[in-house]
matplotlib code that plots the C-alpha trace (Angstrom):
import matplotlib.pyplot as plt

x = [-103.7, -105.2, -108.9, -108.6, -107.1, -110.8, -111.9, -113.0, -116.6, -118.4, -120.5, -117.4, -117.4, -120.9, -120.5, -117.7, -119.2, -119.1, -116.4, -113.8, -114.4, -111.7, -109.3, -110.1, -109.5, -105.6, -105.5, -106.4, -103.9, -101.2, -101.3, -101.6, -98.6, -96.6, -97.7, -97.6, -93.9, -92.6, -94.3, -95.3, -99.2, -101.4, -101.1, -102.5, -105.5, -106.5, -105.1, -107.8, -110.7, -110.0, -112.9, -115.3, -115.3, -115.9, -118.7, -120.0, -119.6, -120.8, -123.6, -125.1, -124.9, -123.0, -124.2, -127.4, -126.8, -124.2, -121.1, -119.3, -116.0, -115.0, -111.2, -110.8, -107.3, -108.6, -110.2, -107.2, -109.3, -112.6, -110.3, -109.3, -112.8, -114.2, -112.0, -108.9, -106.5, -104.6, -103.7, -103.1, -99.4, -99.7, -101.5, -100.7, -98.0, -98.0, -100.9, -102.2, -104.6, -105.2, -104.8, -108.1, -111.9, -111.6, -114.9, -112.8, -111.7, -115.0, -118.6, -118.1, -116.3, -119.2, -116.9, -113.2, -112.1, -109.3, -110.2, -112.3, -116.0, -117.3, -119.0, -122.2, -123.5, -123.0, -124.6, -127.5, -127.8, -127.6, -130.4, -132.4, -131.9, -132.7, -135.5, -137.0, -135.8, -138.1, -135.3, -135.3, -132.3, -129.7, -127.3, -124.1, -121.5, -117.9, -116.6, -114.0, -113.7, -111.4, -113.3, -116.6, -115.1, -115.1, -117.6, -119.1, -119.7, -121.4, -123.7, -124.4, -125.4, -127.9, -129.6, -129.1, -131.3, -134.1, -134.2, -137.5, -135.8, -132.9, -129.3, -126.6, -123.3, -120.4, -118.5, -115.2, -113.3, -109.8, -108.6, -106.3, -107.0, -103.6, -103.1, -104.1, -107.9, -108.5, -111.1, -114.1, -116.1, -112.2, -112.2, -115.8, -115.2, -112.1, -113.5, -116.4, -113.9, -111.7, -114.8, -115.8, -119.0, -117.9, -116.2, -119.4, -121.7, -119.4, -119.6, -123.8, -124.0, -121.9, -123.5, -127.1, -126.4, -126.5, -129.6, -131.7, -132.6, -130.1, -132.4, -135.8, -137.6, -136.3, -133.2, -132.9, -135.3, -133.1, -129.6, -131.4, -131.6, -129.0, -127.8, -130.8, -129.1, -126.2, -127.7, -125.1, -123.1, -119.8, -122.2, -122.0, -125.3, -127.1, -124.9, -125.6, -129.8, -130.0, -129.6, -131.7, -129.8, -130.5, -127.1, -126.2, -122.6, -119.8, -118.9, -115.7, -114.7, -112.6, -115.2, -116.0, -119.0, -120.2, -120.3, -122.5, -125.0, -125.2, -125.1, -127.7, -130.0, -129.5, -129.3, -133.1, -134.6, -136.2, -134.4, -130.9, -128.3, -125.2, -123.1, -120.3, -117.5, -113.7, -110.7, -107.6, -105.4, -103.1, -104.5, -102.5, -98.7, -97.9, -95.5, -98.1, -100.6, -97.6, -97.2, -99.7, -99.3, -95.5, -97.4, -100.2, -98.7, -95.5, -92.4, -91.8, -90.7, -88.8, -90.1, -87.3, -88.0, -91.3, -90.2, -90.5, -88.0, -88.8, -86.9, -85.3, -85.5, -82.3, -81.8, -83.8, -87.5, -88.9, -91.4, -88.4, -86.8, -89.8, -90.0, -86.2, -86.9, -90.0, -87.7, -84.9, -87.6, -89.6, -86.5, -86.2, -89.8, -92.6, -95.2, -95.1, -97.6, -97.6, -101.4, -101.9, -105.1, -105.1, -101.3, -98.7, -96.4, -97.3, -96.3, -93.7, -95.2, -95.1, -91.1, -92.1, -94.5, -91.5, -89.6, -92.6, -95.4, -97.3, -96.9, -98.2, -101.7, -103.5, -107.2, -108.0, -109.3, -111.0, -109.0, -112.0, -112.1, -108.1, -107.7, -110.3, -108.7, -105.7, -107.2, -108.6, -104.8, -103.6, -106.4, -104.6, -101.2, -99.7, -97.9, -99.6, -98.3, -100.9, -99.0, -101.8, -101.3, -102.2, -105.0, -106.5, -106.4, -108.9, -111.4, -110.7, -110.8, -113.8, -112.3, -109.2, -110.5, -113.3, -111.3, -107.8, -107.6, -110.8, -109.5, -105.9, -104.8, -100.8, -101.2, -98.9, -99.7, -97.2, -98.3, -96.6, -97.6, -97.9, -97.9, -97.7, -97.9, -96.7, -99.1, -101.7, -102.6, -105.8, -107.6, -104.4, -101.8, -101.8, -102.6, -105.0, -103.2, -101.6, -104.8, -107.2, -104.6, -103.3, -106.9, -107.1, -106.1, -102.4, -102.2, -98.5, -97.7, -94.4, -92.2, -89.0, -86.3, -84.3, -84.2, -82.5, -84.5, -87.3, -85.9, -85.9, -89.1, -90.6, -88.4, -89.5, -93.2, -92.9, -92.1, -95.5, -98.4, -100.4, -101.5, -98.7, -98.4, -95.5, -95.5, -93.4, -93.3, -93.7, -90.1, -86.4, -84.7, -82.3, -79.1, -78.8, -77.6, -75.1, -75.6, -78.7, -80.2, -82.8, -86.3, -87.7, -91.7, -92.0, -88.0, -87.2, -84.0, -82.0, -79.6, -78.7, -77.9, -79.1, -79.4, -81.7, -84.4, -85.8, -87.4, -89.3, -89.5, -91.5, -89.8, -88.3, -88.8, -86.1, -83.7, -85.4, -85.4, -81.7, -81.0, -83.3, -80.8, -77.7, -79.1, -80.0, -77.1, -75.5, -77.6, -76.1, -78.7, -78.5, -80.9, -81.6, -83.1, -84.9, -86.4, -89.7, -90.0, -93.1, -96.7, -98.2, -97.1, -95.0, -91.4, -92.8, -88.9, -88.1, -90.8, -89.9, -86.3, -87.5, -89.5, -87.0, -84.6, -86.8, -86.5, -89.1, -90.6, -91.9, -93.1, -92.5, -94.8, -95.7, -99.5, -102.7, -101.7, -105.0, -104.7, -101.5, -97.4, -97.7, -101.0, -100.3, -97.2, -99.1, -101.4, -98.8, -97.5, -101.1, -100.9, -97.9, -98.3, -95.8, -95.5, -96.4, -94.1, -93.5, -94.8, -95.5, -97.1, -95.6, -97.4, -99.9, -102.9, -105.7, -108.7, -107.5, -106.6, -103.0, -103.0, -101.2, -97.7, -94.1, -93.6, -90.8, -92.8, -95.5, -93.5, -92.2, -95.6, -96.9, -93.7, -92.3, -88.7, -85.9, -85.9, -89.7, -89.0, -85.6, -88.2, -90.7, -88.3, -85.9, -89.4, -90.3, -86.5, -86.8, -90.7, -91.2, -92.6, -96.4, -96.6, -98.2, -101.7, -103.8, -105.6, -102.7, -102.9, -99.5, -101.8, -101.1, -97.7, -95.8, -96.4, -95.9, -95.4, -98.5, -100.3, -99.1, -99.6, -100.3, -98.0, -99.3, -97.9, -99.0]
y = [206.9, 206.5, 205.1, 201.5, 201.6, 203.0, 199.8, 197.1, 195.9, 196.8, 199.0, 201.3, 201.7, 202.0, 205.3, 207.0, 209.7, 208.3, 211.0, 209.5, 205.9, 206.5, 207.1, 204.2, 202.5, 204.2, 202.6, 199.4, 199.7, 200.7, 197.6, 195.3, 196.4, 196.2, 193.0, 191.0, 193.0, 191.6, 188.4, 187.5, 186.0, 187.0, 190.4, 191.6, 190.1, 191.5, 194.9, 195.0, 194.1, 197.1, 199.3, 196.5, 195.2, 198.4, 198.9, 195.6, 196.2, 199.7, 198.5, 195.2, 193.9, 190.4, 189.2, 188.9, 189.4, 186.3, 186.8, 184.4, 184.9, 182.7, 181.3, 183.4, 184.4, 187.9, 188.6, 190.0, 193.6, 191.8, 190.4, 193.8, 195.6, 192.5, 192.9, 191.6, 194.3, 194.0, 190.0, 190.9, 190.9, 187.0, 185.9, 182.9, 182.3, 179.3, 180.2, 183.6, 184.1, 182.2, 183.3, 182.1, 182.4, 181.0, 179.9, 179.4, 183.2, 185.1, 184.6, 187.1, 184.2, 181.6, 178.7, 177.8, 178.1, 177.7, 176.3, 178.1, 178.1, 176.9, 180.3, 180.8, 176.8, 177.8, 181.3, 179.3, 176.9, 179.2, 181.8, 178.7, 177.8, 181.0, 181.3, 177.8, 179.1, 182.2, 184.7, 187.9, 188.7, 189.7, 187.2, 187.7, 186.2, 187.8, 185.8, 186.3, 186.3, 183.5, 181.7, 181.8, 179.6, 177.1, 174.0, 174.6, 178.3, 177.8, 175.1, 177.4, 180.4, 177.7, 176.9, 180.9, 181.7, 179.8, 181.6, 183.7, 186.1, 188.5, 187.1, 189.1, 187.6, 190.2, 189.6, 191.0, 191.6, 192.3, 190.3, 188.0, 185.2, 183.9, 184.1, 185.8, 184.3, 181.7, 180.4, 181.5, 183.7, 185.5, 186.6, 187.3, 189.5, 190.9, 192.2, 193.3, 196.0, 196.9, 198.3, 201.9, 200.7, 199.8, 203.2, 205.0, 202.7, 203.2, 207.6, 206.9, 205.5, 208.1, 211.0, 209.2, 207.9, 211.3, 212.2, 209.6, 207.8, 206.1, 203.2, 202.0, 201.0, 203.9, 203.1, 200.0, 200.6, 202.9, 200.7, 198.2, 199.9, 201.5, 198.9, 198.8, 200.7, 197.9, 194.4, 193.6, 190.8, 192.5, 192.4, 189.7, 190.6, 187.9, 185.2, 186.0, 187.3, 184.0, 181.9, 183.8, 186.5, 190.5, 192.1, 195.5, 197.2, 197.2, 199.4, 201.2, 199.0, 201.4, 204.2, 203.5, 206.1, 205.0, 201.3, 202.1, 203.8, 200.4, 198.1, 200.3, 200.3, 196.4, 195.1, 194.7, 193.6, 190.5, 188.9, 187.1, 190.1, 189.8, 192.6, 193.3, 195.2, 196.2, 196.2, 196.2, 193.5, 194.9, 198.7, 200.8, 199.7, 200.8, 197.7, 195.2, 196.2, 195.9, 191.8, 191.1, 187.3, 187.9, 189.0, 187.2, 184.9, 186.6, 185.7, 188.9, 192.0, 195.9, 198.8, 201.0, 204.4, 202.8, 199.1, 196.3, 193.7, 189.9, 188.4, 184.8, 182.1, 180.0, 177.0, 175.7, 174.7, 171.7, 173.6, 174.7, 171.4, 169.6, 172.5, 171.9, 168.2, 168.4, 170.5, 168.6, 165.3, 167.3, 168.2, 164.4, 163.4, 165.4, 163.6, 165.4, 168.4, 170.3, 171.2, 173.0, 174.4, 178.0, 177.8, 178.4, 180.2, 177.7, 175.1, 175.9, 175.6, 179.0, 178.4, 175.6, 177.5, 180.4, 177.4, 175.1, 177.5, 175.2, 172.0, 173.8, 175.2, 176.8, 175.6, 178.2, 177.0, 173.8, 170.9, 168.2, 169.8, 169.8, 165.7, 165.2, 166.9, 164.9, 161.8, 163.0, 163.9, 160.4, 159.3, 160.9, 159.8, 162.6, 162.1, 164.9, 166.1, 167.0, 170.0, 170.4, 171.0, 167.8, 169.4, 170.7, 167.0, 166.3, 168.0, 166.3, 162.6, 161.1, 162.4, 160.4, 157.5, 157.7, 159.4, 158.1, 155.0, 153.1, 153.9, 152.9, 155.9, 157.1, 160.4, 161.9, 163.7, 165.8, 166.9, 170.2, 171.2, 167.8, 167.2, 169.6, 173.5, 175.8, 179.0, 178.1, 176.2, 173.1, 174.3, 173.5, 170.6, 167.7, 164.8, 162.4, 161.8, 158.3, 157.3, 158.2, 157.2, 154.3, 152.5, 152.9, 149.4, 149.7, 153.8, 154.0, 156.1, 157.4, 160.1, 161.3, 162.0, 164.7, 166.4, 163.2, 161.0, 163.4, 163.2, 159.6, 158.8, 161.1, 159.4, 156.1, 157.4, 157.9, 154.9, 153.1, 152.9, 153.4, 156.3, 157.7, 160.1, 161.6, 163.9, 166.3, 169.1, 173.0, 173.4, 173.6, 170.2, 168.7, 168.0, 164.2, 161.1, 159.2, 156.3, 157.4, 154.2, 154.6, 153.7, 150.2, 149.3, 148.7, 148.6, 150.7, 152.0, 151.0, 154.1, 152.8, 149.4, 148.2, 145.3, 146.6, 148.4, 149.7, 152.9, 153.0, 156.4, 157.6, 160.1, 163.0, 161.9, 159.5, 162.6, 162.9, 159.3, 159.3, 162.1, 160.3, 157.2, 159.4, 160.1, 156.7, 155.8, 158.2, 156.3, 152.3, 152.0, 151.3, 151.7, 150.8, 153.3, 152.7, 155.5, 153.2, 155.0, 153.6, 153.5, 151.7, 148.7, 148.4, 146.6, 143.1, 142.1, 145.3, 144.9, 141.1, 142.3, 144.3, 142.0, 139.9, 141.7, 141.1, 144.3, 147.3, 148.7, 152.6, 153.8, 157.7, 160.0, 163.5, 162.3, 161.3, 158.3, 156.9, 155.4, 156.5, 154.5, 153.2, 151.4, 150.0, 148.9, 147.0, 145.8, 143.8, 142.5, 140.7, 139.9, 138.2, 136.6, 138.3, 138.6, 142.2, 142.6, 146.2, 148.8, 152.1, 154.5, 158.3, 160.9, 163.3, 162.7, 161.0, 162.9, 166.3, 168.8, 171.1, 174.4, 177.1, 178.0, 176.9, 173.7, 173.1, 173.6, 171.8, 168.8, 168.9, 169.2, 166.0, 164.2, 163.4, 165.8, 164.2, 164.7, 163.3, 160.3, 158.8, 159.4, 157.2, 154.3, 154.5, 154.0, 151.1, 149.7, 149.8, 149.2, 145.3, 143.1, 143.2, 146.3, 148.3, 146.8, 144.1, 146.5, 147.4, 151.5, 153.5, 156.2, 159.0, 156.9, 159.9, 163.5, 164.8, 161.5, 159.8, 162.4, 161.2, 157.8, 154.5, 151.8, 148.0, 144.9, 141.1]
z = [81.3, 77.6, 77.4, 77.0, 80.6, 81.5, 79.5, 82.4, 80.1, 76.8, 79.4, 79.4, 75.8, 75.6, 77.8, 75.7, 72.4, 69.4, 68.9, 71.5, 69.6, 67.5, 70.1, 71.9, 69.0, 68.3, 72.4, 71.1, 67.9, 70.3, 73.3, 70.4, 68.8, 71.9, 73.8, 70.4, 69.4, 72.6, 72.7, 69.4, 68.3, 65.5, 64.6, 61.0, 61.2, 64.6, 64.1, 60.9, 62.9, 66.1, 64.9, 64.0, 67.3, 69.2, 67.1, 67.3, 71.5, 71.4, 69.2, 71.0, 74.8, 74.1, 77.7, 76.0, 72.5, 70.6, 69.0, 67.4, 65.7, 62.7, 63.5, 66.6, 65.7, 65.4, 69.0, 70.8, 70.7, 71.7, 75.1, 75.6, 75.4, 77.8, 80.9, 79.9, 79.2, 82.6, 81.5, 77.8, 78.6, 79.3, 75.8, 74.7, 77.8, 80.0, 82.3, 80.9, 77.9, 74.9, 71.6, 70.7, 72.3, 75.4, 77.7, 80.5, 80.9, 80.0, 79.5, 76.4, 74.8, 73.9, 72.0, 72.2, 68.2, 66.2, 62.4, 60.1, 58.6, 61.6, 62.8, 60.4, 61.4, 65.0, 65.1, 63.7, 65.8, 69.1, 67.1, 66.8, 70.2, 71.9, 69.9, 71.4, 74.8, 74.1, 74.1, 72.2, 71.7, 68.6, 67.0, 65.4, 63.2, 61.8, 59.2, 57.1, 53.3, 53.4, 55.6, 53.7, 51.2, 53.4, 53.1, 56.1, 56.5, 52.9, 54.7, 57.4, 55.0, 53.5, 57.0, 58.1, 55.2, 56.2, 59.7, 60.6, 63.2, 63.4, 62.4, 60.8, 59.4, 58.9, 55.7, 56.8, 53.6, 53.9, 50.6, 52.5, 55.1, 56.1, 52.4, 49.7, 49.3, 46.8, 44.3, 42.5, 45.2, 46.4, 42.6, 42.6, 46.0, 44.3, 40.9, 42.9, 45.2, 42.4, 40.2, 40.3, 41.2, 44.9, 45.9, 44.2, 46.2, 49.4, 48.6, 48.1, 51.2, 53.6, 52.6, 52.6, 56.0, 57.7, 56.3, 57.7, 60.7, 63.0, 64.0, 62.1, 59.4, 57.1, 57.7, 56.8, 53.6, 52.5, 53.0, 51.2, 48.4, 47.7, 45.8, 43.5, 40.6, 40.5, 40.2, 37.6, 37.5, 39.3, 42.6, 45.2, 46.0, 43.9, 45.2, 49.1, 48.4, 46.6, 49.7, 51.3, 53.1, 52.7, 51.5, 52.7, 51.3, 51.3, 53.7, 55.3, 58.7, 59.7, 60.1, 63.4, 63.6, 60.1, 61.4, 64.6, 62.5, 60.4, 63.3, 64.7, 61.6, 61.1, 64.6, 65.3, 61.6, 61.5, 59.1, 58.1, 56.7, 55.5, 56.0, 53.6, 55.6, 53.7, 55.8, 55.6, 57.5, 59.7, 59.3, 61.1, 60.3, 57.0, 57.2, 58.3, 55.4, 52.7, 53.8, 56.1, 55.6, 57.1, 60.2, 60.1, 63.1, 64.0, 66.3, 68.4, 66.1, 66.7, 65.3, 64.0, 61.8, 60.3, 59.7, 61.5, 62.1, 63.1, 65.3, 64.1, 65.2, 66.4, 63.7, 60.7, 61.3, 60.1, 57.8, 55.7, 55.9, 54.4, 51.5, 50.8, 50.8, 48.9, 45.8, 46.1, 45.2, 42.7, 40.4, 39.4, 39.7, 37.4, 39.0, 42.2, 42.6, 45.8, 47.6, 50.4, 52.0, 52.5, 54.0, 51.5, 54.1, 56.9, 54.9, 53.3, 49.8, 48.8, 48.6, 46.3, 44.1, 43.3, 41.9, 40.6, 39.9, 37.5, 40.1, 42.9, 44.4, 47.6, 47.6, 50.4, 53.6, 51.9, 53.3, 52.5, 48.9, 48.5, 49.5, 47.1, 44.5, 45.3, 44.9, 41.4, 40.7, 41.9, 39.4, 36.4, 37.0, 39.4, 42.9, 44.8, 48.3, 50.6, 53.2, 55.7, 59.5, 61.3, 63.9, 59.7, 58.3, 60.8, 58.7, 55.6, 57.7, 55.3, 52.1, 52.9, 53.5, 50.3, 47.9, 48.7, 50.6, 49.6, 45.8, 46.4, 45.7, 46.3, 48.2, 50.2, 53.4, 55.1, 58.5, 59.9, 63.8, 64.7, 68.3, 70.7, 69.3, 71.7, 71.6, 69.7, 72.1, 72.6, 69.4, 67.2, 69.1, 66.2, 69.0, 66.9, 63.6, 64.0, 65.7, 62.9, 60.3, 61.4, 61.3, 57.4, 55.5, 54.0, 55.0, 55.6, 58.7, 59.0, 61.4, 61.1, 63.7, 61.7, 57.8, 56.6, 57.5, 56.3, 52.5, 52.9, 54.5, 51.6, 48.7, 49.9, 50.4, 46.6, 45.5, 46.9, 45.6, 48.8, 50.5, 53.0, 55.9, 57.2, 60.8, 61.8, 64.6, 64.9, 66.0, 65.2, 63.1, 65.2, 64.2, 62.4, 64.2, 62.1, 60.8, 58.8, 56.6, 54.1, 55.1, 54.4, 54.7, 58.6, 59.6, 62.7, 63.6, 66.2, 67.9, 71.2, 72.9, 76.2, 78.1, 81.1, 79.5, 75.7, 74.7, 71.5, 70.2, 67.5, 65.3, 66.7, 70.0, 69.5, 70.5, 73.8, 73.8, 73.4, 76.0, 78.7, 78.5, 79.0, 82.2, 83.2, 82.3, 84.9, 87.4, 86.4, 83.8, 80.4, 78.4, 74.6, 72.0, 68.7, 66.7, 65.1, 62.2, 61.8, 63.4, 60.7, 59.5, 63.0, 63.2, 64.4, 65.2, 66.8, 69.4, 69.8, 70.6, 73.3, 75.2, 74.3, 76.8, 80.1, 81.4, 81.0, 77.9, 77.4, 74.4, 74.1, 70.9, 70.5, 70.5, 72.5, 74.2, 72.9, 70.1, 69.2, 68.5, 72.2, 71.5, 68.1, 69.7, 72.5, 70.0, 68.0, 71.6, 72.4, 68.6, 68.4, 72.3, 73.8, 77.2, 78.2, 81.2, 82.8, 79.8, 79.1, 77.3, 77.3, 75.7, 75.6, 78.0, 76.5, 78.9, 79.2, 76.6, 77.1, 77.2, 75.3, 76.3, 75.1, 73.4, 75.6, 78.9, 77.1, 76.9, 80.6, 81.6, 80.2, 80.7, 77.5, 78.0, 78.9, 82.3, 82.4, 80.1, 82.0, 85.5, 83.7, 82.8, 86.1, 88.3, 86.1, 86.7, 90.2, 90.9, 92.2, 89.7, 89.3, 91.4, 89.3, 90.2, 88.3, 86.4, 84.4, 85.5, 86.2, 86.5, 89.2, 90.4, 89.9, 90.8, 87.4, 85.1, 86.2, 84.2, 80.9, 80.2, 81.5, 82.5, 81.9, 83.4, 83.5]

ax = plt.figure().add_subplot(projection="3d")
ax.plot(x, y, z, "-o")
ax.set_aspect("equal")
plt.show()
């Protein structure tokens, strides 16, 4: 029985001595370890914020009080000091607990999150609100130093500033965010921690702390000041008072005792603070501190005589095959430079940068910042590649369209985690790209089915001089199909004939796609299969072909079915005055979001496996014609595939 197990609300911490803290925190160290060693998830990043959070609970009542985490990647101890500990096995499994805040499961959660900078705007926006509701109570945002950068949490610290009531943001400084931290304030933060100034400022304030009041006016006079005697330019103080913020620290964030006392001296004064807190990501695991972004988001690990061993993964992941692609391209063409925002390893760039180090750079978590930059590189001459996950393009969706398209620009963007994501869940499946894409005049919008048709869609995404964007999935390549052709502007690719039916898939769906027909085909149908290639422009002859064949037509993408291949498909039908027939839209579901679990489950769930795609087509084969209703809906037909998309017929 260790403490945590006596855990079942912040009430319970609240009535442990200061002195057991940090054992309940070596409790906390030790489930994390294990569930995400077995199961995999974020791990560095939470195991750095373990004393931090039982302060923050042992500090303020968050029934009352607000806590918002930036991200949300690091709130596995926050679900296990809020009731949570007996589900923490199931985190991020079909049906058990998110990775990320999660409204759904506890009222300590107050917003589902998953990209950065967002917290700062939000904690002002409640402390406003409770403030016109007449509530007195405490509000708090953690933020870390990556995230700060970000555009947003920078307009947030401009509104926080202006508040006339308690806020405090948490600076949690641990040097990294899922990479090392980038740009001018990471440097300023970093020459700030390696100074002598910070560890004597850190040694002034432990032995004053002691010495004064726990809670009140002195207190807080007195933390204030302590950094009187080193307003030079090394300080981050000036940057943070200037917006209109009071900055306490740095301080230690693994002292847990030494944090309460702070907490407890800031948590009532009536004014914005910004509390600067050093950690260390993954604190704890000698191993995770030494490469904390190799366990930032880890597959499942063993721990064997002080290392840790990840467990691999079965074939090669389309992250590495677009980074192989990507040098193979860049050895021949100079122009290419390689951008990322804030996810060299999630992208794959950080494999490019060891070869290319002068044709490649991490912006930090800025995606709006780094697709304006590429459109200034464009400008100059240069091919840049834009490697940002699709559900992160989304906050960049104006600079594309100003900065790139509008100007004519030839950016490339290569989406990784498109689709359907697996653990991560709602706050991170890529399920909107080819709609918001595809509306942008002469945006090319590509997906490949395998690594070769990868290298192609990308050499031939070079040689235009029009923005491109090429999706591909968080998941393992498939082995190629023969017969690979290089790709021409809007020409699909036919891989299976069939007289009584025709699936369009769009990229790597096209394996599904072809799997599906095997199995009609065990049942007397056969079935044709083209992988599109395409969503934007779309294969005009390839859909005439189709209705061409009389029989029914399903579109199959790992997207929203709103707005997605299906409807630009069924766009060029009523375009081109073809008759619509029986047709079909598989994909994800346009009015509900999916939850975390595998990718695999994820698919079978919405119908877009195998097994759920040849379903789909073999009830449209054998349905009467025009019984699918004059309104056009297929909707709830089918236990499971009426979930997933629509099914139109004239």
């Amino acid at each position: 029985m260790t403490l945590l197990d006596g855990i079942r609300s912040p009430a319970d911490v609240r009535r442990l001595p200061v002195g057991q803290l940090p054992q309940l925190a070596m409790d906390v160290r030790n489930r994390i370890v294990d569930v995400v060693g077995r199961k995999g998830g974020h791990f560095a990043s939470n195991l750095g914020v373990v004393e931090l959070t039982i302060a923050l609970h042992y500090s303020f009542d968050f029934l009352r009080d607000r806590l918002l985490w930036d991200v949300g990647h690091q709130c596995y101890p926050h679900k296990l000091l809020t009731g949570r500990n007996d589900r923490f096995d199931t985190i991020r499994q079909a049906g058990g607990l998110a990775g990320f805040p999660e409204t759904s499961e506890s009222e300590y959660d107050l917003f589902n999150v998953g990209h950065a900078g967002t917290a700062i705007a939000t904690a002002v926006g409640m402390a406003r609100g409770d403030s016109q509701m007449k509530r007195d109570n405490s509000v708090v945002a953690v933020v870390g130093d990556a995230s700060i950068v970000n555009g947003v949490a920078f307009e947030g610290l401009n509104q926080a500033g202006t508040l006339d009531r308690q806020f405090l943001c948490i600076l949690n400084d641990n040097e990294w965010g899922i990479a090392p931290s980038q740009g001018a304030v990471a440097e300023h933060l970093a020459k700030f921690r390696t100074s002598g100034v910070y560890e004597e400022l850190k040694s002034h304030a432990k032995s004053l702390l002691p010495k004064l009041p726990v809670i009140g006016k002195t207190m807080f006079e007195a933390l204030v000041h302590l950094k009187e005697g080193i307003k030079a330019t090394v300080s981050p103080h000036q940057m943070f008072e200037q917006m209109g913020f009071v900055y306490v620290g740095p301080i230690d964030g693994h002292d847990v005792g030494h944090l309460i006392e702070v907490l407890q001296a800031l948590k009532d004064v009536h004014r914005p603070v910004l509390l600067h807190v050093h950690t260390k990501k993954g604190n704890g695991c000698d191993w995770a501190v030494a490469d904390p972004g190799k366990f930032h988001a880890t597959r499942p690990f063993v721990v064997e005589d002080g290392k840790a061993t990840i467990q691999g993964g079965s074939g090669k992941n389309w992250t590495r095959a677009f980074v192989d692609c990507l040098i193979k391209l860049a050895e021949t063409d100079e122009r290419i430079y390689a951008m990322t925002a804030g996810m060299p390893d999630g992208t794959g760039l950080d494999k490019f940068a060891e070869k290319f180090p002068e044709r490649c750079r991490d912006i930090g978590i800025a995606e709006s910042c780094t697709v304006d930059m590429a459109g200034g590189m464009a400008r100059s001459g240069l091919r840049p590649v834009c490697a940002i996950y699709s559900t992160f393009l989304q906050r960049a969706f104006d600079q594309v369209f100003q900065e790139v398209v509008l100007q004519g620009h030839p950016v490339m963007f290569c989406m990784d985690r498109a689709g359907l994501v697996g653990g991560d869940g709602a706050v991170h499946h890529g399920f909107l790209d080819i709609a918001y894409l595809r509306g942008f005049p002469n945006m090319v919008v590509m997906a490949p089915m395998d690594e070769i048709e990868l290298l192609e869609a990308m050499r031939f995404g070079l040689t235009l001089d029009t923005a491109t964007a090429i999706r591909y999935p968080r998941d393992t390549v498939p082995e190629p199909t023969p017969g690979c052709v290089p790709f021409e502007m809007g020409v699909s690719r036919r891989l299976r004939e069939g007289k009584d039916a025709t699936i369009l898939a769009y990229g790597v769906m096209s394996h599904q796609a072809l799997e599906a027909a095997e199995v009609l085909s065990g049942a007397g149908y056969e079935v044709a299969v083209v992988n599109a290639r395409f969503a934007k422009p779309i294969d005009r002859e390839m859909v005439r072909e189709a209705v061409g064949r009389g029989g029914p037509v399903a579109t199959v993408e790992d997207h929203s079915v709103s707005g997605g291949f299906g409807s630009a498909v069924l766009e060029t039908m009523v375009d081109m005055g073809l008759p619509i027939g029986k047709f079909r839209r598989l994909g994800m579901p346009a009015d509900r979001f999916v939850r975390h679990g595998s990718r695999g489950g994820q698919m079978a769930e919405v119908g877009i496996d195998a097994s759920g795609i040849a379903s789909a087509v073999q009830q449209m084969l054998e349905e009467p014609a025009g019984g699918n209703g004059a309104n056009g809906s297929g909707v709830g037909r089918a236990t499971r595939l009426g979930r997933t998309g629509e099914m139109l017929s004239n």
